[in-house]
C-alpha positions in Angstrom: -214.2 -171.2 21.2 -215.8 -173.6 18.7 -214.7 -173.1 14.6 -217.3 -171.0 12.5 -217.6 -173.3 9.4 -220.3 -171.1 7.3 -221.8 -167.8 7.7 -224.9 -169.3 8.0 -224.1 -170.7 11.7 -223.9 -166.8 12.5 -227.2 -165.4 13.2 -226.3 -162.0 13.8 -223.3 -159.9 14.1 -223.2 -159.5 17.3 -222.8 -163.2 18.1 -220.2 -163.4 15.2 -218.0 -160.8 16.6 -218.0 -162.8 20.0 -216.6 -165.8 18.2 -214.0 -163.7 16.9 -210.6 -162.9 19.3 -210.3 -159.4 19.4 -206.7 -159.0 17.6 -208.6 -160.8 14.5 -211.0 -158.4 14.1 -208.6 -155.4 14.6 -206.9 -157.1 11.8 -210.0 -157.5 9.6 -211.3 -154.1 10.7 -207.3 -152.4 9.5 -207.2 -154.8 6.4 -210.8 -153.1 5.3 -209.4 -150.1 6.1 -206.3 -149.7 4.0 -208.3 -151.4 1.0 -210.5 -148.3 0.8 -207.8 -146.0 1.3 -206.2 -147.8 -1.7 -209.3 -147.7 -3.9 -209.6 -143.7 -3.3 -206.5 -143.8 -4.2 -205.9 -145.6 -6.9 -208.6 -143.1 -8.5 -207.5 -139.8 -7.9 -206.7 -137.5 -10.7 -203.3 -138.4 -12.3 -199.8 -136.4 -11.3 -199.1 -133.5 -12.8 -197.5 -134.1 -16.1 -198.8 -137.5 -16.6 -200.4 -138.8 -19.5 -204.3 -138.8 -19.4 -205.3 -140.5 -21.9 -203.8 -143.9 -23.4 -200.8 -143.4 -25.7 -200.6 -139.5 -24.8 -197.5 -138.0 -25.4 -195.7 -136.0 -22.2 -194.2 -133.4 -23.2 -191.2 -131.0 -20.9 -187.8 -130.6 -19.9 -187.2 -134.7 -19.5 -187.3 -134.0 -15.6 -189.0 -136.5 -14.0 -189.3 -136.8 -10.1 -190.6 -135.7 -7.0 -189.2 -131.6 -7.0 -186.2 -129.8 -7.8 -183.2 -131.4 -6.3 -180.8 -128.4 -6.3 -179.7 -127.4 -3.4 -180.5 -123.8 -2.6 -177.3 -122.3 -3.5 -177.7 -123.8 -6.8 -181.3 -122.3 -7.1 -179.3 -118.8 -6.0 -176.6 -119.5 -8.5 -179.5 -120.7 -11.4 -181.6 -117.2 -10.7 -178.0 -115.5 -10.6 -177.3 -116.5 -13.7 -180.0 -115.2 -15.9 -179.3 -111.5 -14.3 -176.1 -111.3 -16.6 -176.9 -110.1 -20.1 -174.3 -110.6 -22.9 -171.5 -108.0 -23.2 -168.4 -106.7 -22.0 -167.6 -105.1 -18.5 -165.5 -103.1 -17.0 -165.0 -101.6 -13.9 -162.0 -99.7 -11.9 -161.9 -101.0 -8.5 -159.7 -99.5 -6.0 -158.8 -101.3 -2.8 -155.9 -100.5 0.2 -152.4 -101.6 -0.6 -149.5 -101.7 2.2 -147.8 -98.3 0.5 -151.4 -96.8 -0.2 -154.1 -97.4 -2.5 -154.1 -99.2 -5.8 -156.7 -98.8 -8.6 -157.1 -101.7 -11.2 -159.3 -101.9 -14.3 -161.6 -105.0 -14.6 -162.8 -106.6 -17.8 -165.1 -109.1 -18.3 -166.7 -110.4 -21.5 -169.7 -112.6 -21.1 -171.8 -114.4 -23.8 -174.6 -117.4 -22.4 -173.5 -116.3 -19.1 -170.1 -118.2 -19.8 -166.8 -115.5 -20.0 -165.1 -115.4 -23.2 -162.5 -113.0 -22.0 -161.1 -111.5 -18.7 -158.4 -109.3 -17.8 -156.7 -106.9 -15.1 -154.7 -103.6 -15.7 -153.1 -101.8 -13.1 -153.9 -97.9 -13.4 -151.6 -95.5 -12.1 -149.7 -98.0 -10.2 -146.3 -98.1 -8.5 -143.8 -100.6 -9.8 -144.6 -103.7 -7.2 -148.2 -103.1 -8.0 -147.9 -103.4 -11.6 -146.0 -106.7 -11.2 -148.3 -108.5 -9.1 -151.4 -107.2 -11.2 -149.9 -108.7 -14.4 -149.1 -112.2 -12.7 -152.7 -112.1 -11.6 -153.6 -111.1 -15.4 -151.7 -114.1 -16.8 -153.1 -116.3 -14.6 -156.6 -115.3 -14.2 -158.3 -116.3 -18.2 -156.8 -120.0 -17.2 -159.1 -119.6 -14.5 -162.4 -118.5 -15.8 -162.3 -118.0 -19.6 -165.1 -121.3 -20.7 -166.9 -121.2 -17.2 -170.1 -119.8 -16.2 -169.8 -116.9 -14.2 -171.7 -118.0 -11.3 -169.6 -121.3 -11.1 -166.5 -120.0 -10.7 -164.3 -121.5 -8.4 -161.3 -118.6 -7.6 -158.5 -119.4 -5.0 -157.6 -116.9 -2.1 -154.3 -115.9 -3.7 -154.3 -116.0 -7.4 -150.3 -115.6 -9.0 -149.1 -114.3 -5.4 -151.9 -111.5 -5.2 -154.7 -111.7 -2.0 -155.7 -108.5 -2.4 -156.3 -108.6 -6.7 -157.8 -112.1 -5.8 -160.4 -110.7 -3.7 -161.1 -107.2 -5.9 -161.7 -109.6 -8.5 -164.5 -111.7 -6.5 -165.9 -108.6 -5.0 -166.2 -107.7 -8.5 -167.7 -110.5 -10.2 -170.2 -110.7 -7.1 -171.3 -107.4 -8.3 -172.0 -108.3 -11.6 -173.9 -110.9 -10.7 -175.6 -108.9 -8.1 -176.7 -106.9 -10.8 -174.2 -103.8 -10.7 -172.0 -103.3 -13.0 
């Protein structure tokens, strides 16, 4: 195949595309392509949130990026969150214990979705009962006084007490359920 050395030697394009090896012109033919494609896009309308005019002034939250990158229990704990007014709560919760059923006396204080104040009481209950309840209430403002309520992060067995441990979550799920 002889050299093209001006366009002038081509006298139409048929006769040029037969000088050229196929794979070149795929090339040229892709090359043209993706130029266009960049032009139209080059010229779309800007992102959302950006600037449209010179020395324009964003304003937001300061998150910049391609979405939310919570996960989707953070999204659930975020939504969670803003269900919980301000106040105090309390609640008797009764649940099975080996010798029968105990009753204890929740109490909850929240302000900005962060708890100020918590505490258990044991009502009506028999001597081993009371005793493991007020471990449990020692132990339990060390454990969520200054967090946020839907980021707590409660053992199994709080101060000895499985069954107070999990009245307590059950609890605290409700409230942020939306019972009280």
């Amino acid at each position: 195949m002889a050299p093209i050395h001006s366009l002038a030697q081509v006298h139409d394009m048929e006769s040029f595309l037969k000088q050229i090896p196929a794979g070149i012109a795929l090339a040229l033919c892709l090359l043209l392509l993706s130029l266009v494609v960049a032009g139209c896009l080059s010229q779309s309308q800007p992102a959302q949130g950006a600037p449209s005019a010179p020395n324009a002034t964003v304003q937001g939250s300061g998150n910049v990026g391609v979405g939310d990158s919570r996960t989707g229990v953070e999204k659930t704990q975020a939504t969670i969150a803003s269900i919980v007014p301000d106040g105090a709560y309390e609640k008797s919760v009764t649940y099975p214990y080996h010798s029968g059923n105990t009753t204890v006396d929740f109490r909850l204080t929240l302000q900005n979705d962060i708890i100020t104040s918590a505490s258990a009481e044991g009502v009506n209950a028999d001597n081993v009962s009371v005793m493991i309840i007020g471990k449990f209430n020692a132990s339990l403002p060390q454990l969520v006084v200054g967090k946020k309520i839907n980021e707590l992060d409660i053992p199994k067995n709080v101060a000895g007490s499985s069954l107070t441990t999990a009245a307590f979550k059950n609890y605290v799920e409700g409230l942020t359920a939306g019972a009280s």
